[in-house]
Structure formats: structure tokens, C-alpha cells
C-alpha positions in Angstrom: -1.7 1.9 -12.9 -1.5 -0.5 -15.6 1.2 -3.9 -15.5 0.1 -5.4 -11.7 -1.3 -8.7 -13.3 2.0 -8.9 -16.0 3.9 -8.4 -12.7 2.6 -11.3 -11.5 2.9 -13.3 -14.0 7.2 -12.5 -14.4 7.3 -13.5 -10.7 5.1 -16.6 -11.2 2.7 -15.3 -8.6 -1.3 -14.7 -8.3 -3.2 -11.9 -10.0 -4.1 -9.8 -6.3 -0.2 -10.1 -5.3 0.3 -8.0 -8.1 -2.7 -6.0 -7.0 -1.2 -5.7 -3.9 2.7 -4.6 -5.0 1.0 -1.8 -7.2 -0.9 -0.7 -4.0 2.7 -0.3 -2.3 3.7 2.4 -5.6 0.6 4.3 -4.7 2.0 5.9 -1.5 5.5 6.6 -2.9 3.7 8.3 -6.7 1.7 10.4 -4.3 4.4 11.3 -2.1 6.5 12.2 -5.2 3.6 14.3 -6.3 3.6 16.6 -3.1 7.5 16.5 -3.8 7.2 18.1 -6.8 4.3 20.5 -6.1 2.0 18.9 -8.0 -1.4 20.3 -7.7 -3.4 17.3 -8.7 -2.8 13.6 -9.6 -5.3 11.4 -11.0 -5.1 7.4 -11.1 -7.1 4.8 -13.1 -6.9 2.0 -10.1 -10.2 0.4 -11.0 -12.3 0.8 -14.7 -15.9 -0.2 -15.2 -14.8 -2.5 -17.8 -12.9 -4.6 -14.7 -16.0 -5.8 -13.6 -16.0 -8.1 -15.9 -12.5 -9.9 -14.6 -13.0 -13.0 -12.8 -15.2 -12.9 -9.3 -12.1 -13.9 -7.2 -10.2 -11.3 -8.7 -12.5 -8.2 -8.4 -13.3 -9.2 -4.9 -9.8 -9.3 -3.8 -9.4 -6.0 -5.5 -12.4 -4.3 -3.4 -10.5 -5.9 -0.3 -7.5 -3.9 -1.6 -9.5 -0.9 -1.4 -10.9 -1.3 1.6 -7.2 -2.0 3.2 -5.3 1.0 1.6 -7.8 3.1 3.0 -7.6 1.9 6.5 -4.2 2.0 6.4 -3.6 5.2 4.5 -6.3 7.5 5.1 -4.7 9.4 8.8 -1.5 9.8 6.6 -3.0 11.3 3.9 -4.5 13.5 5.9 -1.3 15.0 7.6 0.0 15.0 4.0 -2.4 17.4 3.2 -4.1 15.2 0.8 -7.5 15.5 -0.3 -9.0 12.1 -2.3 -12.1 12.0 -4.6 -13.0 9.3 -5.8 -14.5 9.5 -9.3 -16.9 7.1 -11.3 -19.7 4.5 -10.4 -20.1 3.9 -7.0 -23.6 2.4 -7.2 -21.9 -0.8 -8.1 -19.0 -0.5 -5.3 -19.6 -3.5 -2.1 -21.0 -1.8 0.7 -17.5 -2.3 2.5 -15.6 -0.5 -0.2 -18.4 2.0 -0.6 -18.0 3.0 2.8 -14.3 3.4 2.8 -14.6 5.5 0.1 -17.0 8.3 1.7 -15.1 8.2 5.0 -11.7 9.0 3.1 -13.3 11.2 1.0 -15.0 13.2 4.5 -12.0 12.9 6.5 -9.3 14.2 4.1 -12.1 17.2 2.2 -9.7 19.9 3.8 -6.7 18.6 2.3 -4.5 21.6 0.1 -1.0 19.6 -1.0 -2.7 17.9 -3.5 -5.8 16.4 -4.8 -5.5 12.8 -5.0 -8.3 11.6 -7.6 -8.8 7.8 -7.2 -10.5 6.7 -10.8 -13.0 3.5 -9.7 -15.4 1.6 -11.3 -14.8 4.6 -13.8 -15.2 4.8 -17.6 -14.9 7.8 -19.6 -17.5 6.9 -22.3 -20.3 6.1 -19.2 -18.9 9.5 -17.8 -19.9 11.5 -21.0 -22.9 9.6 -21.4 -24.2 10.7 -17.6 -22.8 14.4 -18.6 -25.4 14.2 -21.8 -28.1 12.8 -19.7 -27.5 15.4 -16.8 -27.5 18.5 -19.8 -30.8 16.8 -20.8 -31.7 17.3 -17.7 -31.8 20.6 -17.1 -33.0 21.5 -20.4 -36.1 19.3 -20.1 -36.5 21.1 -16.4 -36.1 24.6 -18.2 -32.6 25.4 -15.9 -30.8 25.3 -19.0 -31.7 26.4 -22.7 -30.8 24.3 -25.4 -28.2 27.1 -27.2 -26.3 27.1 -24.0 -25.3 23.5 -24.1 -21.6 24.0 -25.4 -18.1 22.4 -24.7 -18.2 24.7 -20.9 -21.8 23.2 -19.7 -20.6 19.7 -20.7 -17.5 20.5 -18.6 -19.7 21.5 -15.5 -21.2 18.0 -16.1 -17.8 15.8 -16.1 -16.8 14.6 -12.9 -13.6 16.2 -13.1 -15.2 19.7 -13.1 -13.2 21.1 -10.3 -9.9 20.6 -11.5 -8.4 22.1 -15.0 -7.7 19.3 -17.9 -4.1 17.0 -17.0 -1.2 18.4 -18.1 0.5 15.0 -18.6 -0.5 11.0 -18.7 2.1 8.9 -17.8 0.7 5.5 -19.2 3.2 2.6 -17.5 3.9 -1.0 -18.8 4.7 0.2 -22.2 1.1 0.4 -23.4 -0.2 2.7 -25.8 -4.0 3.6 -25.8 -5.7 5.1 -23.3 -7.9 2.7 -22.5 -11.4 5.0 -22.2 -9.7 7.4 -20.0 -10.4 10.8 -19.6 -11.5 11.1 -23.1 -12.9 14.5 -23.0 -10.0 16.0 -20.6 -6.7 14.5 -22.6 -7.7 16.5 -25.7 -4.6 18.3 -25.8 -2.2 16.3 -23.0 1.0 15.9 -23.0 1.7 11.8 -23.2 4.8 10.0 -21.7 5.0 6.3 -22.2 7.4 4.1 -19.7 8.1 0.5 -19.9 8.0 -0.1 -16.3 5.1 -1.9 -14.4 3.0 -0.1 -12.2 4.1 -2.1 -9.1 7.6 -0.9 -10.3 7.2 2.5 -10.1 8.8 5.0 -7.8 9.0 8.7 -7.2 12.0 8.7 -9.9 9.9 7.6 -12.8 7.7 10.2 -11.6 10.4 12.7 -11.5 11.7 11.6 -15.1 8.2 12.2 -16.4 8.2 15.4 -15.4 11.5 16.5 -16.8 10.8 15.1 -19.9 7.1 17.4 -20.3 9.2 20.3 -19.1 11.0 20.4 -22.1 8.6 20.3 -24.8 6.6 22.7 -26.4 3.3 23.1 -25.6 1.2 24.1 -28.4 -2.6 23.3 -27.8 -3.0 23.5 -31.4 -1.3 26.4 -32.3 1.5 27.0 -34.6 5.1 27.0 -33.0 5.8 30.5 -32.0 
């Protein structure tokens, strides 16, 4: 979801309008999503690195939260939608923390799609709690130390439920991913669009798609 605050600052406006215009792209991505029979769609809306953006700024981003929730969590749940939110919630205001478990309780039977809401999330910090958790159990004796391989860290991630992305569509033209789902995008499919995240519609979503469906998938294999 990467471009709101360069959206802004093309239309001369503040940071959160931008904010709030990429908040509008959210309903018609997802929507897209269920169109297309997606199974899962994960969005980086908030990273821990954020935090460190200017008080007014993250506080009007939390506000956000809180609102799109209110406002979108009964349609979600006819949608069939099912949100998780994944990463540090410790550090979420107690509005915003709030909002979170009550969208997260109120759309759990959800089967159109899983809708994974990335906040206050950082892929690094997420390995680094995976290690600690391993640790864990080995120091507890659940877990022996020669059965600590790529599945148990897996088990660990908080994306465990749900098999690695098939494709990262990274908007605004921008080409790192930005501590990300570092473990998970090992072997993902990339697609990189100019358009700003508050620009974004079901047919950028669509094109993205097309485009992945014709290339060849080879997970590090040689091409048949």
C-alpha cells in the first residue's frame, strides 16, 4: 500500500488525506480479490518502522484504523471475509487495539477470502520472535534441537496458516520490499506498477493477475 503520502503531495494536500484516499482502494482491492477467487490477500497498511513518522501523522493513521473498521467490518462480514491482523499489537492505542480483536472475532467464520491486515509489522522482528519462540520450546524440552528446520520455523511465522504468496504487487513504482515477508517471498512472483496506492482499482488488480498467469513458474528448477 505504498504512494498515499506522494499522493498527497501531487495534489498539494496533507499526509492523512492521502492516508485516507488509500483507505478508499482497500474496499475495491479486496472486492477484486473475492472477484477473482482469490484465496488470500495480504496488505502492508502499517510497518513497525512507521512508528517512527511524525506523532500527528501516526496518530491520524490509528484514527484511520479505528474508522475503516467501524465502517467496514458488517460488510466484510457478509463478504465472507475473514481479517487477521498480523504483527505487534503491544504497541497498538488501546482504541485501535480494540478494533482490531473485534474485527478479527466478528468476521473468524469468514471463507471468501482471508484478508491479512500487516500492522505495526516487520518481517525481520517477525523472524526474530519465530527464533525466540523455537528457543523456546527447546529450552522447555517440547522441541529437540535437530528438529528445528525450515517447517518448525514456519510453524513459528505469523503467517503459518496460509501457504507462501504467489504474487507481490508492489505499487508506486518502488522496487525493494521493504522488510516484508522476507521468509515467505523466497520464491514469489513480483509485479511492479507505477500507480499510487490511493490510485488503485480492481483493474490493476486484474492486470496483475494476467500478467503472473503467464509466466513460468519455476521455484528453482530448470525450465521443463
Amino acid at each position: 500500500m505504498d504512494g498515499n503520502g506522494r499522493w498527497a503531495r501531487e495534489r498539494h494536500l496533507p499526509r492523512p488525506l492521502g492516508h485516507r484516499a488509500g483507505m478508499k482502494a482497500v474496499r475495491d482491492v479486496v472486492e477484486g480479490a473475492i472477484a477473482a477467487g482469490m484465496e488470500v490477500l495480504t496488505l502492508f497498511a502499517f510497518s513497525e518502522e512507521n512508528w517512527q513518522r511524525p506523532t500527528s501523522e501516526v496518530s491520524a493513521l490509528m484514527e484511520l484504523l479505528e474508522e475503516y473498521i467501524a465502517r467496514e467490518a458488517a460488510e466484510l462480514r457478509e463478504q465472507g471475509v475473514a481479517v487477521h491482523v498480523l504483527g505487534d499489537r503491544t504497541r497498538l492505542v488501546p482504541g485501535a487495539g480494540e478494533a482490531v480483536e473485534r474485527v478479527e472475532r466478528e468476521t473468524r467464520d469468514g471463507r471468501a477470502l482471508s484478508l491479512n491486515l500487516c500492522i505495526s509489522y516487520s518481517s525481520r522482528a517477525e523472524l526474530a520472535r519465530a527464533a525466540r519462540l523455537l528457543a523456546e520450546d527447546v529450552l522447555r524440552g517440547a522441541k529437540r534441537l535437530e528438529d528445528v528446520d525450515e517447517d518448525a520455523v514456519r510453524e513459528k511465522l505469523y503467517t503459518a496458516p496460509w501457504r507462501d504468496p504467489d504474487l507481490l504487487i508492489r505499487t508506486s513504482g518502488e522496487q525493494r520490499l521493504s522488510n516484508f515477508l522476507l521468509w515467505q517471498l523466497a520464491y514469489t512472483e513480483l509485479y511492479i506498477t507505477p500507480v499510487l496506492w490511493p490510485d488503485v482499482t480492481r483493474q490493476v488488480l486484474f492486470e496483475a493477475i494476467l500478467d503472473y498467469q503467464q509466466r513460468e513458474r519455476r521455484f528453482g528448477n530448470v525450465t521443463a
